[in-house]
C-alpha positions in Angstrom: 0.0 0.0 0.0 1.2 3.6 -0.6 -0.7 4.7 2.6 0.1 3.5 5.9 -2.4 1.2 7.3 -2.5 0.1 10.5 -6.1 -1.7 10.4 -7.6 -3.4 7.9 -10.7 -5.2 7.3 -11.2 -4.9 3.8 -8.0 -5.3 1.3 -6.5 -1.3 0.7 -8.8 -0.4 3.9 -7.4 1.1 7.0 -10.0 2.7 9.9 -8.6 5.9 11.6 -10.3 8.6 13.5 -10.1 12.5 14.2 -10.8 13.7 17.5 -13.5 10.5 17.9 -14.4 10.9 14.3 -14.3 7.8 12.7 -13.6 6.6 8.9 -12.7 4.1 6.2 -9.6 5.1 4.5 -9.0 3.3 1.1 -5.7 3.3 -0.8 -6.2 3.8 -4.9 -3.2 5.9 -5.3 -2.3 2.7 -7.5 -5.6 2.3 -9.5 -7.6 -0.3 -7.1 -10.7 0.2 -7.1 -12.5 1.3 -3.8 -15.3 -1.0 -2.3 -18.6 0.2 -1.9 -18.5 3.1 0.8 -22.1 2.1 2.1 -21.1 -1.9 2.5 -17.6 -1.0 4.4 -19.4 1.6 6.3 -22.0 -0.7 7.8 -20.1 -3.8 8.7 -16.7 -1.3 10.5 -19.7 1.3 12.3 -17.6 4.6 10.7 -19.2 7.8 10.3 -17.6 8.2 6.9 -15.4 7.2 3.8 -12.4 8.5 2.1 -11.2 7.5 -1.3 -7.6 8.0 -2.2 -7.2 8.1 -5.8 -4.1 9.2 -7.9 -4.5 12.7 -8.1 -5.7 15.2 -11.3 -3.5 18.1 -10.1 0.5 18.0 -10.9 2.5 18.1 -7.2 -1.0 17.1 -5.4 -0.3 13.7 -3.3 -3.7 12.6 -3.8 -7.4 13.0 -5.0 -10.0 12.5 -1.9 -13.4 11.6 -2.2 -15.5 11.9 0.6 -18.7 9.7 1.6 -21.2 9.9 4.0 -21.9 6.3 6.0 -25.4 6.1 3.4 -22.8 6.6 0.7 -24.1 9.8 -0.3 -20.8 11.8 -1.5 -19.9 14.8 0.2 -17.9 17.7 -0.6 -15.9 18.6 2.4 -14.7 16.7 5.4 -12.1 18.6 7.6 -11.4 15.3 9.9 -11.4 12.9 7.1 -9.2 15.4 5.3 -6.9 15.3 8.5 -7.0 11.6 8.5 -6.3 11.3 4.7 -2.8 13.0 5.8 -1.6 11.1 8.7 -2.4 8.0 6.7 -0.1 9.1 4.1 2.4 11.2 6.2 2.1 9.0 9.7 5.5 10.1 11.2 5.0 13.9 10.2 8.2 13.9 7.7 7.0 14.8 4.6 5.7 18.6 5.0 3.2 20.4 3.2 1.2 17.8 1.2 -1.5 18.9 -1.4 -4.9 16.9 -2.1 -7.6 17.4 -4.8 -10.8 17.3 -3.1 -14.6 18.0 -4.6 -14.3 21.5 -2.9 -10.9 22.5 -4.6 -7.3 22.2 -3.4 -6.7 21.8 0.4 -3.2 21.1 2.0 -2.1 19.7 4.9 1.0 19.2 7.2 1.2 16.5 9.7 3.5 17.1 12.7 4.8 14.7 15.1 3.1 13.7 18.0 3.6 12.2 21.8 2.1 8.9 21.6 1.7 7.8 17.9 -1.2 10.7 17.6 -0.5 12.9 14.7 -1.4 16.3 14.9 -2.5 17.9 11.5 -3.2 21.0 10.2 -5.3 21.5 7.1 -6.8 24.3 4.6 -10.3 24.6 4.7 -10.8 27.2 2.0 -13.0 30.4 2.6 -16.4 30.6 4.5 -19.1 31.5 2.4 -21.9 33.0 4.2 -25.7 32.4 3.2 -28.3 35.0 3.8 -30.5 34.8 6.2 -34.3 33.0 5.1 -37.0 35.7 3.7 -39.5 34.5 6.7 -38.2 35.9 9.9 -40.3 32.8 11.2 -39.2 30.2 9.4 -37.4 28.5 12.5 -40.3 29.7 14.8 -41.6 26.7 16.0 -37.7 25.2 16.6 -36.6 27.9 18.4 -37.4 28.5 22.5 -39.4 31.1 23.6 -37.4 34.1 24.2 -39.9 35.4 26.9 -38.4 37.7 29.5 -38.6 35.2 32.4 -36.1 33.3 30.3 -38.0 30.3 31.0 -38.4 28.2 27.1 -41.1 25.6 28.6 -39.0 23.1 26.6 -36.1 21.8 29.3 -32.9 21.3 28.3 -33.1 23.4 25.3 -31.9 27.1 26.4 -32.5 30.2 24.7 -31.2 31.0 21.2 -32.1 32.8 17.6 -32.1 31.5 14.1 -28.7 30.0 12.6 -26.4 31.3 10.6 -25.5 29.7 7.8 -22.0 28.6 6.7 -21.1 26.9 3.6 -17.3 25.5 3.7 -17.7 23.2 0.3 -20.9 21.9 2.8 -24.0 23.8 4.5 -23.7 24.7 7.9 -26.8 26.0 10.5 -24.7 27.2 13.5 -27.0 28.0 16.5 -25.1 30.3 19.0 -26.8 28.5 22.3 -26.5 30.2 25.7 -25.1 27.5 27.4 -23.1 23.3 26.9 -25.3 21.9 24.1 -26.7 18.7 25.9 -28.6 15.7 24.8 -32.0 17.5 24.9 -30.7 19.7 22.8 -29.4 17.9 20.2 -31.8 14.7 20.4 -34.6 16.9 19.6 -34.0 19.6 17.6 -30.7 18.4 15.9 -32.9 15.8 13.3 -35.7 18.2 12.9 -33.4 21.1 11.5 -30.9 18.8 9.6 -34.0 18.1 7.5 -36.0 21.2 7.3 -37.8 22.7 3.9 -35.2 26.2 4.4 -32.2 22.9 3.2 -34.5 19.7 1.6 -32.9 21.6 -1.9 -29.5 21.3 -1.1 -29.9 17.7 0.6 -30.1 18.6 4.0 -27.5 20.7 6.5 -25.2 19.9 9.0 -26.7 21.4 12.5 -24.7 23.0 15.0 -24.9 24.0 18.4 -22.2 26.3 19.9 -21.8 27.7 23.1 -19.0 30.8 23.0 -17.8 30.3 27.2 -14.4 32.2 26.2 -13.5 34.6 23.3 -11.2 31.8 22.4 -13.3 28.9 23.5 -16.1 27.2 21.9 -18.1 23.8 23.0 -19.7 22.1 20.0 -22.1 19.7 19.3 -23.1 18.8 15.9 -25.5 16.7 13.7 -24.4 16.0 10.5 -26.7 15.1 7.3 -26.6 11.7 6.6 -24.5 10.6 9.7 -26.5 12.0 12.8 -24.6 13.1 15.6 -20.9 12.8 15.5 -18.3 13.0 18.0 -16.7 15.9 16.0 -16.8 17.7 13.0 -14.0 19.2 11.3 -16.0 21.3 9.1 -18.2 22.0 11.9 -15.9 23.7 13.8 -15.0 25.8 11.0 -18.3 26.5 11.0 -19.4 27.3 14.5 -15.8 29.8 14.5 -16.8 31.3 11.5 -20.5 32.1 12.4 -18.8 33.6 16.0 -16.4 36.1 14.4 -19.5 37.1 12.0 -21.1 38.4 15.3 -17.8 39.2 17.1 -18.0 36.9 19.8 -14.4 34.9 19.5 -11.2 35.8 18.1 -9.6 34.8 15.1 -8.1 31.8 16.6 -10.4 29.6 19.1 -10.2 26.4 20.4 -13.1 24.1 19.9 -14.3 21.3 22.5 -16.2 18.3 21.0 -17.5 15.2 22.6 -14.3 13.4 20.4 -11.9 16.1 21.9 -10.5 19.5 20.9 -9.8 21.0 17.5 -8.3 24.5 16.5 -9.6 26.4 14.1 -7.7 29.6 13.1 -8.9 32.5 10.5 -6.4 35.3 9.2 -8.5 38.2 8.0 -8.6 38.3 4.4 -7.6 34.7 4.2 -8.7 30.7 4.6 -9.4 28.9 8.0 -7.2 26.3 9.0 -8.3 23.4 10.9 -5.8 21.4 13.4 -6.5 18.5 15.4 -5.1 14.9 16.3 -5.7 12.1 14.0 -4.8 8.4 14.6 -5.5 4.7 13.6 -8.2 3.1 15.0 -7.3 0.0 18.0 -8.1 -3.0 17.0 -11.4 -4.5 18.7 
């Protein structure tokens, strides 16, 4: 194999994770084909897939093709993405690598780690912002009651407006909550939005709930389309950091807390956001 694989289940197949996020690597770069995302998906229990395939752009490492655990393709995926690297790059030696993926050019630089984790940083492109929905109601019936008592008669669910939505190669909904996203939270609003009419054309969002504790601190909770809740989300983060600045709540460099473990996103004015995080093979068992 050209990528290092410490499991596999399936021939070219190694199972890695980013901050809890789990996939399927496969190993194309020398023209095998990839088994069907879905199938592998199913029987390993990994929130996604990634496809290595020789790459279309002269000095890239690598093409990347991203699937959802359905096998529903998807654009962007900042952990996969992460993974993809430490796969390739495992002992952090080889520097600045470049991959094709379905939302442009993205590079990445794995650096040693304490452990055999592998911290990487990656590109995530530009933050595209989507205007707000014509009907100032169209969340209305999601969202608590923002009564002054500050009581929402939904428990567990806090006080919050309507998202704001990020596109990073995928839709975002970030919900700036007032306190820790919990399980109420998430469990009952998280499926409900994911699918609402404001994204049924686009195939759905990725929800997020972020809670902004520090300038430079986010927790986030997010439920992705087609996967349901993960332990983190790359893209998410990006997101949730993203929607923040828009509203000046954090700086330009934050850390994010997921249920998986911490990420850092960082976003130069003027410029792309950068994700980093750990990223490591999955144990066996």
């Amino acid at each position: 194999m050209h990528a290092s694989s410490p499991v596999s289940l399936w021939h070219g197949v190694a199972l890695w994770h980013g901050a809890g996020n789990t996939f399927a690597l496969h190993d194309g770069l020398g023209g095998e084909p990839a088994p069907n995302p879905a199938a592998v998906c199913t029987e390993t229990g990994v929130d996604g897939f990634v496809a290595l395939t020789p790459p279309r752009t002269p000095g890239a490492a690598a093409s990347l093709a991203f699937f959802n655990p359905d096998g529903a393709p998807a654009d962007a995926c900042g952990n996969g993405l992460r993974c993809a690297a430490a796969c390739l790059d495992p002992h952090g030696t080889r520097g600045t690598i470049t991959f094709d993926t379905p939302a442009g050019l993205r590079t990445a630089t794995a650096l040693a780690g304490r452990g055999g984790v592998v911290q990487v940083r990656v590109s995530m492109g530009k933050p595209r912002f989507r205007p707000p929905p014509d009907d100032p109601l169209a969340f209305a019936e999601f969202l608590p009651n923002q009564a002054s008592t500050g009581d929402s008669g939904r428990p567990g669910l806090g006080t919050f407006g309507p998202p704001i939505r990020v596109d990073l190669g995928n839709p975002h909904a970030v919900f700036l909550v007032d306190e820790a996203p919990g399980d109420a939270l998430v469990g009952a609003l998280g499926p409900a939005l994911q699918s609402h009419p404001l994204f049924a054309a686009g195939g759905g969002v990725n929800v997020g709930f972020a809670f902004v504790h520090r300038p430079d601190a986010i927790t986030l909770r997010v439920f992705e389309r087609g996967v349901g809740e993960t332990a983190s989300c790359g893209s998410g983060a990006c997101a949730a950091v993203a929607a923040a600045i828009a509203v000046r709540r954090c700086v330009r460099q934050v850390i994010v807390a997921a249920p998986g473990g911490e990420l850092t996103v960082d976003w130069p004015a003027g410029g792309e956001m950068f994700l980093t995080g750990p990223a490591a093979p999955l144990p066996l068992g």
